[in-house]
GULUMMAR-724346 format. One record per residue (C-alpha): residue number from 0; residue in three letters; z, y, x. Coordinates in steps of 0.2 Angstrom, whole numbers, plus 5000, padded with zeros to 4 digits. Each point is the difference from the previous one (the first is absolute). Example, Ala and Ser with C-alpha at 12.3 -4.5 7.8 and 13.67 -1.06 7.14 Angstrom:
# residues 2
num;residuo;c3;c2;c1
0;Ala;5039;4978;5062 $
1;Ser;4997;5017;5006 $
This chain:
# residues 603
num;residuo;c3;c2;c1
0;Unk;4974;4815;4985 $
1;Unk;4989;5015;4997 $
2;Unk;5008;5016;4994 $
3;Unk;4991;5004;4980 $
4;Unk;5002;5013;4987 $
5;Unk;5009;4990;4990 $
6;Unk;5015;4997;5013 $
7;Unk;5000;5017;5008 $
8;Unk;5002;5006;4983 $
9;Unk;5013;4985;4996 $
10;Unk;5009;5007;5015 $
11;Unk;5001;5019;4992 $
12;Unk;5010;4993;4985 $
13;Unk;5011;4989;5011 $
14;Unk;5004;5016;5010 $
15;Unk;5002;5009;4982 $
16;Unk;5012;4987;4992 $
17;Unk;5011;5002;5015 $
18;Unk;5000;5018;4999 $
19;Unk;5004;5002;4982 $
20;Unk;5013;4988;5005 $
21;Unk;5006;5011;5014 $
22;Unk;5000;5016;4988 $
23;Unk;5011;4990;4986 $
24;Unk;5012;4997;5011 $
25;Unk;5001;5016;5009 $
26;Unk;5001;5010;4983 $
27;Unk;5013;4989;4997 $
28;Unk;5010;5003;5013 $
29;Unk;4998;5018;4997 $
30;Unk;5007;5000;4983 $
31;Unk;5017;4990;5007 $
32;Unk;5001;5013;5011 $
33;Unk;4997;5014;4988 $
34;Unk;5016;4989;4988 $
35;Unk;5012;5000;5016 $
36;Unk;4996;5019;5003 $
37;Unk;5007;5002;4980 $
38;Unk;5012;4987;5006 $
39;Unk;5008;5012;5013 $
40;Unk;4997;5017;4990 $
41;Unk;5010;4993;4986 $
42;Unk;5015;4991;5012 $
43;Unk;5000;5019;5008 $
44;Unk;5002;5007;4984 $
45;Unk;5015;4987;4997 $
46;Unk;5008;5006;5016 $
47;Unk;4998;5017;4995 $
48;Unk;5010;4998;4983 $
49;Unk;5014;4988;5008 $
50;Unk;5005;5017;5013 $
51;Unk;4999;5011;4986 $
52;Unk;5011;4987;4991 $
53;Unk;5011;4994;5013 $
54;Unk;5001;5015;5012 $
55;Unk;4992;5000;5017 $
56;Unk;5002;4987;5014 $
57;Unk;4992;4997;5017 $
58;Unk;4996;4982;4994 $
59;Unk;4990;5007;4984 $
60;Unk;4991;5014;5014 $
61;Unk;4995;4983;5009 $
62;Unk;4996;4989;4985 $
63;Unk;4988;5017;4994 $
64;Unk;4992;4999;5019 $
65;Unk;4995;4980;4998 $
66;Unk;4989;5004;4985 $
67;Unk;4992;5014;5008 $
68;Unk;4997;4990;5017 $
69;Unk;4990;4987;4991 $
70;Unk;4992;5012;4988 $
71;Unk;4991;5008;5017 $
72;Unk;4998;4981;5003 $
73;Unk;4991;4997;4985 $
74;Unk;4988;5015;5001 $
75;Unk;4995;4995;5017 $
76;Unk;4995;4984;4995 $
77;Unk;4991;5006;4983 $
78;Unk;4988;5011;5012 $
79;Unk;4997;4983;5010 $
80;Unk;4996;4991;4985 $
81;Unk;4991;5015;4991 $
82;Unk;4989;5001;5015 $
83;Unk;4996;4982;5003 $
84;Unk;4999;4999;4981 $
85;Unk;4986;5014;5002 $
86;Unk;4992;4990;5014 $
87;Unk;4999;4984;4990 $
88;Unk;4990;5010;4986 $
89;Unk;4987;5008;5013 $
90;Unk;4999;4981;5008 $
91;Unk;4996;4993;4983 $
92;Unk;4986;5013;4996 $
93;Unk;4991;4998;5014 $
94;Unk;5000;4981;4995 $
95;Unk;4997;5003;4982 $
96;Unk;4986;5011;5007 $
97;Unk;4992;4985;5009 $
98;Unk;5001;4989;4986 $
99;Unk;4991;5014;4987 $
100;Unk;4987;5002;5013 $
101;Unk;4995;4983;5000 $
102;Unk;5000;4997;4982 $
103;Unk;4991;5014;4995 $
104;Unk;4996;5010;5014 $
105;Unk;5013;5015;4998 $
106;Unk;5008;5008;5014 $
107;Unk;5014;5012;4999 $
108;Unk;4995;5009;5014 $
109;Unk;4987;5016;5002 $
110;Unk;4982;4996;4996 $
111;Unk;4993;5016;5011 $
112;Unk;4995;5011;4989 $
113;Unk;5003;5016;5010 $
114;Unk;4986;4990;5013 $
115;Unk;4987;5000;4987 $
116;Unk;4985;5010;5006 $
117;Unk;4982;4998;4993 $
118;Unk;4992;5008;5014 $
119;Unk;5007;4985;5012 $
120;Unk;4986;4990;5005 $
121;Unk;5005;4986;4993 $
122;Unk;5017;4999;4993 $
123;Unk;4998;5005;4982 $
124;Unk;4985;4989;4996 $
125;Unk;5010;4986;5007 $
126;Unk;5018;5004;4993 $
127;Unk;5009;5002;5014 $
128;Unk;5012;5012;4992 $
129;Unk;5009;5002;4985 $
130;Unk;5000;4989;4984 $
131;Unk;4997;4982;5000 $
132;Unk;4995;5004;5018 $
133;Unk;5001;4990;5019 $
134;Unk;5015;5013;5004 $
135;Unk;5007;4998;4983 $
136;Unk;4998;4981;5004 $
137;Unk;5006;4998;5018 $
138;Unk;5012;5015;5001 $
139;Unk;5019;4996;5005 $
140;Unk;5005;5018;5008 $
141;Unk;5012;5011;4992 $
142;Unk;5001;5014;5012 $
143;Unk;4988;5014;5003 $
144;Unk;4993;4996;5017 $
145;Unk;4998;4979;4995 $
146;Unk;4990;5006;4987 $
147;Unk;4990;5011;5009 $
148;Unk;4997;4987;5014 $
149;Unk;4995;4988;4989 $
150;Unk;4987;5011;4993 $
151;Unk;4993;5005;5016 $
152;Unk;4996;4982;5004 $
153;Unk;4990;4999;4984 $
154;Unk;4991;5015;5002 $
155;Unk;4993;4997;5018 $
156;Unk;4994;4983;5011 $
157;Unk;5013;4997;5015 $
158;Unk;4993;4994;5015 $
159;Unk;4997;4983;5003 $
160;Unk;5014;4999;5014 $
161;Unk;5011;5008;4988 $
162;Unk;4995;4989;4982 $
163;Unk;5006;4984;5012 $
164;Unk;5013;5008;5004 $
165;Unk;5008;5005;4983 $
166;Unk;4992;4983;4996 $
167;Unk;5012;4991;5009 $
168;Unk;5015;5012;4995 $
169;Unk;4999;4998;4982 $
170;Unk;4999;4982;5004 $
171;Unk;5015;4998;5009 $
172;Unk;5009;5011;4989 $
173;Unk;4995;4988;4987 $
174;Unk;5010;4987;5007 $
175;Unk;5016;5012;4995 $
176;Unk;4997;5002;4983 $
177;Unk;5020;4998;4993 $
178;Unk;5005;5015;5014 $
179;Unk;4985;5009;4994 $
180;Unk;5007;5000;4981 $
181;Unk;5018;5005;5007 $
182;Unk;4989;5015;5010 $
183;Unk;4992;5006;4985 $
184;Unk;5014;4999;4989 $
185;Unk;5012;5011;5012 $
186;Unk;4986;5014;4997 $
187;Unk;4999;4997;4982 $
188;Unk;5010;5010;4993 $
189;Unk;4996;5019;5008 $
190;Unk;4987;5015;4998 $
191;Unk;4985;4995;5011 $
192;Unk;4999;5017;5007 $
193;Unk;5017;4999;5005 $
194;Unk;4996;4992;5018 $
195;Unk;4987;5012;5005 $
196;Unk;5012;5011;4994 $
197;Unk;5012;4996;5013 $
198;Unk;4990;4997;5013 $
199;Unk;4993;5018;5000 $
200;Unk;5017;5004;4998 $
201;Unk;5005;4994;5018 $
202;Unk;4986;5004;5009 $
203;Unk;4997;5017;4994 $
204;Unk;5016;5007;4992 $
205;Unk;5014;4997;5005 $
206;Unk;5002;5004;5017 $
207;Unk;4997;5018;4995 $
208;Unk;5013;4999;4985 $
209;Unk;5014;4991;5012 $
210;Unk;5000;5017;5012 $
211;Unk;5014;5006;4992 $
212;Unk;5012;4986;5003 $
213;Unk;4998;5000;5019 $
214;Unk;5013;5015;5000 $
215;Unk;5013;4993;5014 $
216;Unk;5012;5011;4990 $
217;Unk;4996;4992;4982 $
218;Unk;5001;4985;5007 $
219;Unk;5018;5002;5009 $
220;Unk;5009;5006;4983 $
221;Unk;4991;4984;4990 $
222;Unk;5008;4989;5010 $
223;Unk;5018;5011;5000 $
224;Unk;5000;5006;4981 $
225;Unk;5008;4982;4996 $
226;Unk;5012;5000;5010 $
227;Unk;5004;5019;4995 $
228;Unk;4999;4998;4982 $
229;Unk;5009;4983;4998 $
230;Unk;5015;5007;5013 $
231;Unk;5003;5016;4992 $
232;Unk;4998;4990;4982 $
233;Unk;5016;4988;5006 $
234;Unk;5009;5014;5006 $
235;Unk;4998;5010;4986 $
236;Unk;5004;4989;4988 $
237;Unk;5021;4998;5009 $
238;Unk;4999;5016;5004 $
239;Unk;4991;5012;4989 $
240;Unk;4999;5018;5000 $
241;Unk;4989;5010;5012 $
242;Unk;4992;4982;5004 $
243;Unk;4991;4998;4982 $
244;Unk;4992;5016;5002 $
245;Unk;4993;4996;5020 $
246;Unk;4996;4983;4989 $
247;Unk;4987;5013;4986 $
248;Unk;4993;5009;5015 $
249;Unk;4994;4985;5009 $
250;Unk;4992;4992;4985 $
251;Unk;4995;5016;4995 $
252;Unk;4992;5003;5019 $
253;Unk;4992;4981;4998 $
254;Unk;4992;5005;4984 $
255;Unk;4992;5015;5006 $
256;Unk;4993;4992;5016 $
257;Unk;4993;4986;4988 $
258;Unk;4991;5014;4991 $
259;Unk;4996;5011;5015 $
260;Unk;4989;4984;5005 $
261;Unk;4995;4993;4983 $
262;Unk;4981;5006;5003 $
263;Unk;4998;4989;5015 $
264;Unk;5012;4985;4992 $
265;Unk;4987;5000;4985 $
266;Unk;4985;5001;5010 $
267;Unk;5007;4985;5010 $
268;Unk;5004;4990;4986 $
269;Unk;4984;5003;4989 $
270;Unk;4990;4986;5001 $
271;Unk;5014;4988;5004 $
272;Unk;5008;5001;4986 $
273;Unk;5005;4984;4990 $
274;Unk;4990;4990;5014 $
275;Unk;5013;4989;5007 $
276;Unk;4998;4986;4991 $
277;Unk;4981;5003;5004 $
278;Unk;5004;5001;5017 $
279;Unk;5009;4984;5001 $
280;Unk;4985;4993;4990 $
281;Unk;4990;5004;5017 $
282;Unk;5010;4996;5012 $
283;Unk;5000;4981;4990 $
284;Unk;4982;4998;5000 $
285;Unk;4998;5008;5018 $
286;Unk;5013;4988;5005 $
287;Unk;4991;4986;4995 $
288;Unk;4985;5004;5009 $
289;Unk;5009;5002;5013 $
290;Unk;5009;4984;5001 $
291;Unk;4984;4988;4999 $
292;Unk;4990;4998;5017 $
293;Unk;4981;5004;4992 $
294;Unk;4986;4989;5010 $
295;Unk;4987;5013;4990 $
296;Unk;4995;5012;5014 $
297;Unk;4994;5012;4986 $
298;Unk;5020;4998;4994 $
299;Unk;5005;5003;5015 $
300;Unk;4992;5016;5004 $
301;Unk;5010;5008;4985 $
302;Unk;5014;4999;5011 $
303;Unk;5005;5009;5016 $
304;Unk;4996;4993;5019 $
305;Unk;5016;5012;5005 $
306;Unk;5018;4991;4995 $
307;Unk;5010;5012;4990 $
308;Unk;5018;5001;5004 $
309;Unk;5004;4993;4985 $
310;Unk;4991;4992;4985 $
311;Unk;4991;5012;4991 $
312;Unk;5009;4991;4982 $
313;Unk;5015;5004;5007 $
314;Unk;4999;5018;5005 $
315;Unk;4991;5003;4980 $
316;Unk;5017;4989;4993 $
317;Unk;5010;5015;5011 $
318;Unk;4990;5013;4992 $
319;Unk;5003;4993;4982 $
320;Unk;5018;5000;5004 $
321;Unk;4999;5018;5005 $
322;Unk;4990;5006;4982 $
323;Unk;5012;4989;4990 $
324;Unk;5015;5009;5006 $
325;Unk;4991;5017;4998 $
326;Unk;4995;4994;4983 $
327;Unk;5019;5003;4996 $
328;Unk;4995;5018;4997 $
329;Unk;4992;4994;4985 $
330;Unk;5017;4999;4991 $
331;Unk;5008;5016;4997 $
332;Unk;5018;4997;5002 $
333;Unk;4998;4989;5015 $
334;Unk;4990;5011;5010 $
335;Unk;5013;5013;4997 $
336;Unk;5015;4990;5008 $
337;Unk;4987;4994;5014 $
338;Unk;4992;5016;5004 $
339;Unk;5019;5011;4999 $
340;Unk;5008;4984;5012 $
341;Unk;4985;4993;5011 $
342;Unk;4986;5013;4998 $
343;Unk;4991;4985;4993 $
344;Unk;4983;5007;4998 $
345;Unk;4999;5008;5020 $
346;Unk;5009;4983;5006 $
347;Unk;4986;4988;4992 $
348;Unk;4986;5015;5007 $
349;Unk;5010;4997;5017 $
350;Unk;4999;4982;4999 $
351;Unk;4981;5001;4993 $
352;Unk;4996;5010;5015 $
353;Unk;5007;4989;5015 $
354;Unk;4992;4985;4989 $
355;Unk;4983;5009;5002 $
356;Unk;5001;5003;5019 $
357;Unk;5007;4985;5004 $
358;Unk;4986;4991;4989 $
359;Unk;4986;4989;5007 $
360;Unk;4984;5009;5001 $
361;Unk;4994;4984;4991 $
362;Unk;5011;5004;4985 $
363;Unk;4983;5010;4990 $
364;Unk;4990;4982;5006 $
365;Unk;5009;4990;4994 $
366;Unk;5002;5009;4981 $
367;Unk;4980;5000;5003 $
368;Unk;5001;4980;5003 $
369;Unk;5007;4997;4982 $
370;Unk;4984;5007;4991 $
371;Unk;4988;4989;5014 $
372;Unk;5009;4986;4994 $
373;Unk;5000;5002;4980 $
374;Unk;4982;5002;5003 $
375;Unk;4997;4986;5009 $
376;Unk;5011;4993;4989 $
377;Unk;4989;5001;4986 $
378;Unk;4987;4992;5006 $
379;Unk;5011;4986;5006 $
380;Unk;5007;4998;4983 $
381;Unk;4979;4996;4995 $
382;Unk;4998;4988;5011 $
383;Unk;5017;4991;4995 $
384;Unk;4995;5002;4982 $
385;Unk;4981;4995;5000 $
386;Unk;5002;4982;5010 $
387;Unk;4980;4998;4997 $
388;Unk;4993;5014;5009 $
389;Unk;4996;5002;5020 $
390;Unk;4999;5012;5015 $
391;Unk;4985;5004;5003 $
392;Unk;4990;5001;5016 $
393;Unk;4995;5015;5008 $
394;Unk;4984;4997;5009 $
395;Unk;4995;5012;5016 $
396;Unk;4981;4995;4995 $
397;Unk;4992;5009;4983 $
398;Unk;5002;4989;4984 $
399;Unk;5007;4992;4985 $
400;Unk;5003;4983;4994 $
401;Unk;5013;4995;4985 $
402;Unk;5003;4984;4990 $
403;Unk;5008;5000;4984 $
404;Unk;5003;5020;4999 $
405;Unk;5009;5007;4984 $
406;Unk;5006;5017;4994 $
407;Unk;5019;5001;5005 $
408;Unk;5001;5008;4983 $
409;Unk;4995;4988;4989 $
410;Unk;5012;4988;4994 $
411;Unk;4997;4983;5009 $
412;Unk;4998;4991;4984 $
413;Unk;4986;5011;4997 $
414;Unk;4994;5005;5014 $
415;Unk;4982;4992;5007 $
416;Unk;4998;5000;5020 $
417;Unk;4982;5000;5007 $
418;Unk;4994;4995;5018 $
419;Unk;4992;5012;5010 $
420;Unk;4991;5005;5016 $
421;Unk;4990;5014;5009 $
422;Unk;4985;4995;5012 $
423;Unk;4999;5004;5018 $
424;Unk;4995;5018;4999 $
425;Unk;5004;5013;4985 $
426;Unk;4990;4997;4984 $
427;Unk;5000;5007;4982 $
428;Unk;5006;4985;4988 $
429;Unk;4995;5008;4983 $
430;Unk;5008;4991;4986 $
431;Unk;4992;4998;4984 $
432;Unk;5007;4995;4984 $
433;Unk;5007;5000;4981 $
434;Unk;5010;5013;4993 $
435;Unk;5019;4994;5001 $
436;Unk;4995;4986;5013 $
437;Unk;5011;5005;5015 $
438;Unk;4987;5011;5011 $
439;Unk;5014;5014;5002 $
440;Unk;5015;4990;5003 $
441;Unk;4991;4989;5010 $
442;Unk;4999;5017;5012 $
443;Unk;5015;5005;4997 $
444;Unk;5007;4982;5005 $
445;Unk;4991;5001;5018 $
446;Unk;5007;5018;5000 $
447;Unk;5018;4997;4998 $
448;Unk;5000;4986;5011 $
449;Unk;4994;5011;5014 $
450;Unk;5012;5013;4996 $
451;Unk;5015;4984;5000 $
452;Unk;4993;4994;5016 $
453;Unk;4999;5017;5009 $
454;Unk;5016;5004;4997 $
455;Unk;5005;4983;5010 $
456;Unk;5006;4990;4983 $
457;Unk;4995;4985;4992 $
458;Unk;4986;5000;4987 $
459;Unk;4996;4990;4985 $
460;Unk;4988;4988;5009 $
461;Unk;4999;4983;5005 $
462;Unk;4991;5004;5015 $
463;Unk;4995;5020;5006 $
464;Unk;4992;5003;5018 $
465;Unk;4995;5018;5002 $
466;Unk;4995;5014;5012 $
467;Unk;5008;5018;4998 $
468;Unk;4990;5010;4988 $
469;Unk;5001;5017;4992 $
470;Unk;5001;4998;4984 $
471;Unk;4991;5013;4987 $
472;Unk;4996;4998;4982 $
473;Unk;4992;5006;4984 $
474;Unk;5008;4993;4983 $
475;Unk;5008;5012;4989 $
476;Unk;4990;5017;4999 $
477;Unk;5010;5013;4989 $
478;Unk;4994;5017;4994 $
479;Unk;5013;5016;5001 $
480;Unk;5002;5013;4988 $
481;Unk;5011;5009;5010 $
482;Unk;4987;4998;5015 $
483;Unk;4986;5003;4989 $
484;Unk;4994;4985;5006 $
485;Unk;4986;4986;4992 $
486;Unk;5001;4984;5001 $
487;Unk;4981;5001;5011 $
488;Unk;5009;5013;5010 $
489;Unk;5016;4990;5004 $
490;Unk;4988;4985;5004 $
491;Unk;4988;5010;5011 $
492;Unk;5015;5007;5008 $
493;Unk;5007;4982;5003 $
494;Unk;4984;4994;5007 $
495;Unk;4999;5015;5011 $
496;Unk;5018;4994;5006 $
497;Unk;4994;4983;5004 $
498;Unk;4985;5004;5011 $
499;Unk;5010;5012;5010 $
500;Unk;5011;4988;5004 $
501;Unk;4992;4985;5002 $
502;Unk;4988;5010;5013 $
503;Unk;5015;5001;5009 $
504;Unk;5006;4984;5002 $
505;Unk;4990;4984;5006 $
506;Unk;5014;4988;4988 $
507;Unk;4999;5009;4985 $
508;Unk;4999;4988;4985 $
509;Unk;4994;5006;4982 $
510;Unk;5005;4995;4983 $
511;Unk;4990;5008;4987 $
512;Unk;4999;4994;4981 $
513;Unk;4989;5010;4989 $
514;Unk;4993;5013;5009 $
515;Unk;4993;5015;4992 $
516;Unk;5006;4998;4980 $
517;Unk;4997;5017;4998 $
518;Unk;4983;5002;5001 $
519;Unk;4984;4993;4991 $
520;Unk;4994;4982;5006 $
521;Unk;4986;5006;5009 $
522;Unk;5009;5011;5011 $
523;Unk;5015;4987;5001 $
524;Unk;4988;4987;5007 $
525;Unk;4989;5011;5013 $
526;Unk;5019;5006;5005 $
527;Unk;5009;4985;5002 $
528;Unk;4983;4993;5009 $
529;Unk;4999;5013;5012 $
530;Unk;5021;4998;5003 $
531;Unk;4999;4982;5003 $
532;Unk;4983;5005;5014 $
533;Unk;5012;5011;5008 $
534;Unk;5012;4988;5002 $
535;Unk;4990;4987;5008 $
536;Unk;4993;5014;5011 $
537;Unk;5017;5004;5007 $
538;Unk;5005;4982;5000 $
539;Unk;5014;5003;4989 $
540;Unk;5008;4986;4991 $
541;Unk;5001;4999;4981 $
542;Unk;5003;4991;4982 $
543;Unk;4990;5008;4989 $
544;Unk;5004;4996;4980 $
545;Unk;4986;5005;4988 $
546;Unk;4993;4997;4985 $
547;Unk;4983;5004;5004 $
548;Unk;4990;4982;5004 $
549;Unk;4985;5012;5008 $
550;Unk;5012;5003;5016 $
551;Unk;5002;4982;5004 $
552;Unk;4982;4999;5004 $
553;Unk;5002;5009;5014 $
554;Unk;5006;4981;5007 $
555;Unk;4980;4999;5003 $
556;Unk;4997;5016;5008 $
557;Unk;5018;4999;5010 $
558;Unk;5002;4981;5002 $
559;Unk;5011;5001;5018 $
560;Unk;5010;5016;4992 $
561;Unk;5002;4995;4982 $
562;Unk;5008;4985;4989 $
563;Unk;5002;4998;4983 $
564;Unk;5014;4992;4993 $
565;Unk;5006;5002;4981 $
566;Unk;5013;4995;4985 $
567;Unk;4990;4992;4986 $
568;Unk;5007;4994;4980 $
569;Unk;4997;4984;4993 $
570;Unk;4994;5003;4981 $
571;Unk;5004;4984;4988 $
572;Unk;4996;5003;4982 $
573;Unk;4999;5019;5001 $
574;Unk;5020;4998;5009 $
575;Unk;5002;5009;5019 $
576;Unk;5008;4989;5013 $
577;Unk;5005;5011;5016 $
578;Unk;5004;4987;5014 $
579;Unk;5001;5015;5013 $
580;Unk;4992;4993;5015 $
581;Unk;4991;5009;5013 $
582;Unk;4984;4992;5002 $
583;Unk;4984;5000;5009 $
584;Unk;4984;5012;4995 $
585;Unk;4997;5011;4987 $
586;Unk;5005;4998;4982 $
587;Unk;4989;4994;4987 $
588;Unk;5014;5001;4983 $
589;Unk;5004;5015;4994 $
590;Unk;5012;5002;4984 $
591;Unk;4998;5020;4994 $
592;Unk;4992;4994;4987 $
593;Unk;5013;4989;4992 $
594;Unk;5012;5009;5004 $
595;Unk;4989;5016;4990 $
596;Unk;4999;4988;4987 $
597;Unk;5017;4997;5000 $
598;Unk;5004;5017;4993 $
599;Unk;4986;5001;4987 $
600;Unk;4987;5006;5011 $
601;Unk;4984;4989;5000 $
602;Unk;4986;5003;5015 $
């Protein structure tokens, strides 16, 4: 049976109903154990009042213990439930997100903004970033360095060895969709910055800030001062006298080492503050990477060839065991009891430094592997969603043909796909038509396709078989005040752009829609004449939108190097009907003057 919208999204809201179900349950759970905590506060109190009452016997002191056992009981188990609790809400999210995303096309994650950048060559006249956008659409990252990934394969073609490559690891990642839910929900929940964070932290950082603990001295006393503290505690406590006071010099002496080497426990601790349970967020996702055999060699490259010692989940699941006990510094008057009987702070620097020279050198890969995976992740998660569209095929020879090509943008109840298809050597397809017909979207469709396919993902095709081109275009033209910039000047400086860097490039392919707005129609013709001449000089590919008719009949001085294609209206009883099909040859129906009319403007 063939996988449709309708059961992929069916699927979502089963997920969804056993997740709510899941969170119910566990929220219950947590409120009986918040009542049998009260429960044993109040029976402790009881106990309490009897020895007052009764007077003091060594059953009461161990009916008074029981409570207090299964009190430290209860509050281990409430973190366990709090946490899976936690867990359950981030997993439910990430379902809920699906389910919004394909009902109306919303996604909680980041739409790019900070990528936006009209002086790309193409990605702001084909809204690759930012609202409404193909990142805003596709994007599944939630750290830093996924985003940026993903970015950078929007921004710029791959290689063809490469695009099949990632081709064929988003598809087999697409065949683990349910593990790829659990993976993004474990990340859910933290700062995207967090990750790069860390990472900089331990490659750069902290073997500096760790000098200090290497002292063979420091290190001898850390591992006495228990033995020291706890001993002359005991003994004080049947003998007394003198003892106390040796008891108040060596907490005393513990305190001040503590704050002779607070500086270098602070720098150490910066950065990993908090983190464990982001840690042990990693070492989940890395360990699950690490646990399937990956056929994808592209996948497989992400890991190392070398076998670490140990799994590279399980040393950052030792290093989140580290940061939460140092995150017991946090509270006041437990750091004080740790630091005046353990030197708690210079043990977990200790322990922090043997972890770090005993680590894999693949440790810093494999925090690297988890945003190579959201990323491809994001893409996988496409694929899964949008059942109808296809891999397209990279072709080493120069050309394009499509059937049934639609705006991935454009809801799929509106959306109109056109057939399409380049001849055997470069022309200039100027495409004529009626205002609101679909000449620019029609450009922007074959755009954001290209920019699908060259990052290796599926596009919204039936059928796309393409050669590797550079992509430039020509769309959106802004003036700038604060550039003192025209709207002639930013379009002259665009065109400049454009016949740089098409020179340089044999495979360049051009969309331009509207060239020259800021000029009189005289000049606009001669200049968007003499443009499309040099195209075909350098035998430069390109989809030429225009309402200007005189330029299509350059077909007959150009018959090999240009084609006329166009989006007509249909006109029944003074009513405009756009169907939005591309079409052979010029356009012959034009509606500015209805539309003119429309608005009280007779012509």
């Amino acid at each position: 049976m063939s996988t449709t919208k309708e059961s992929i999204l069916a699927a979502y809201r089963i997920k969804i109903d056993a997740q709510q179900n899941e969170i119910a349950r566990l929220t219950k759970g947590l409120n009986q154990i918040s009542l049998s905590r009260l429960g044993v506060f109040v029976a402790e109190i009881i106990f309490v009042a009897l020895i007052i009452s009764w007077g003091w016997h060594w059953i009461y002191g161990i009916l008074m213990v029981l409570p207090l056992l299964y009190f430290m009981v209860l509050v281990k188990k409430q973190g366990r439930v709090q946490a899976a609790l936690e867990y359950a809400r981030q997993l439910l999210w990430v379902y809920q997100n699906e389910e919004n995303h394909l009902l109306d096309r919303k996604n909680g994650y980041s739409d790019g903004e900070k990528y936006e950048d009209e002086l790309h060559p193409f990605s702001a006249d084909l809204d690759v970033f930012g609202h409404l956008s193909l990142y805003a659409y596709v994007n599944r990252c939630h750290t830093e360095k996924g985003m940026d990934l993903l970015a950078a394969h929007f921004n710029a073609a791959q290689s063809r060895e490469i695009i099949l490559a990632r081709q064929q690891a988003i598809q087999e990642l697409s065949g683990h969709m349910d593990d790829s839910f659990h993976f993004r929900a474990k990340l859910q929940n933290h700062q995207p910055a967090q990750l790069r964070a860390i990472e900089q932290k331990l490659a750069h950082e902290l073997p500096l800030q760790l000098k200090f603990s290497e002292s063979k001295l420091l290190r001898l006393y850390v591992k006495l001062v228990p033995f020291l503290m706890f001993g002359v505690l005991i003994i004080a406590s049947f003998v007394g006298g003198a003892l106390w006071n040796l008891f108040g010099l060596l907490a005393l002496f513990n305190a001040a080492v503590v704050f002779f080497n607070l500086k270098h426990i602070n720098l150490v601790y910066y950065g990993f503050s908090g983190s464990a349970d982001l840690l042990k967020a990693y070492s989940g996702v890395i360990e699950w990477t690490e646990k399937i055999t990956w056929k994808s060699p592209y996948i497989k490259a992400l890991f190392s060839t070398q076998a670490a010692a140990a799994p590279v989940s399980r040393e950052i699941k030792e290093l989140a065991s580290i940061i939460r006990d140092f995150d017991a510094r946090l509270n006041m008057i437990v750091a004080l009891f740790l630091n005046l009987f353990f030197l708690w702070d210079i043990k977990c620097s200790i322990r922090l430094d043997r972890w770090f020279k005993g680590s894999s050198e693949h440790i810093l890969k494999g925090l690297d592997r988890i945003s190579h995976f959201e990323e491809l992740i994001s893409f996988a998660t496409l694929t899964y969603n949008e059942p109808d569209w296809n891999f397209p095929e990279i072709k080493t020879t120069y050309g394009l043909e499509t059937l049934q090509i639609g705006h991935p943008l454009i809801d799929v109840n509106k959306r109109i796909s056109n057939d399409y298809y380049l001849s055997d050597k470069p022309t200039v397809d100027i495409v004529t038509g009626s205002n609101m017909a679909g000449k620019s979207t029609f450009l922007r469709t074959v755009g954001v396709n290209m920019v699908l396919a060259f990052a290796g993902a599926p596009v919204c095709a039936k059928e796309l078989s393409l050669s590797i081109f550079k992509v430039l275009s020509y769309m959106r033209i802004k003036d700038s005040l604060n550039d003192q910039t025209s709207t002639f000047k930013a379009e002259l400086n665009r065109l400049k752009m454009i016949l740089e860097e098409s020179k340089l490039s044999a495979n360049t392919f051009v969309l331009i829609d509207e060239m020259l707005r800021g000029t009189n129609s005289k000049d606009k013709f001669s200049g968007s004449k003499a443009f499309i001449e040099r195209m075909i000089e350098q035998h430069t590919t390109a989809l030429f939108a225009t309402h200007d008719l005189a330029l299509s009949e350059m077909e007959v001085q150009y018959p090999q190097q240009v084609r006329n294609y166009h989006f007509d209206i249909q006109i029944t009883e003074k009513e405009m009907h756009f169907d939005y099909l591309l079409k052979h040859g010029a356009c012959k129906t034009f509606n500015a003057a209805i539309l003119l009319k429309q608005i009280g403007l007779n012509t």
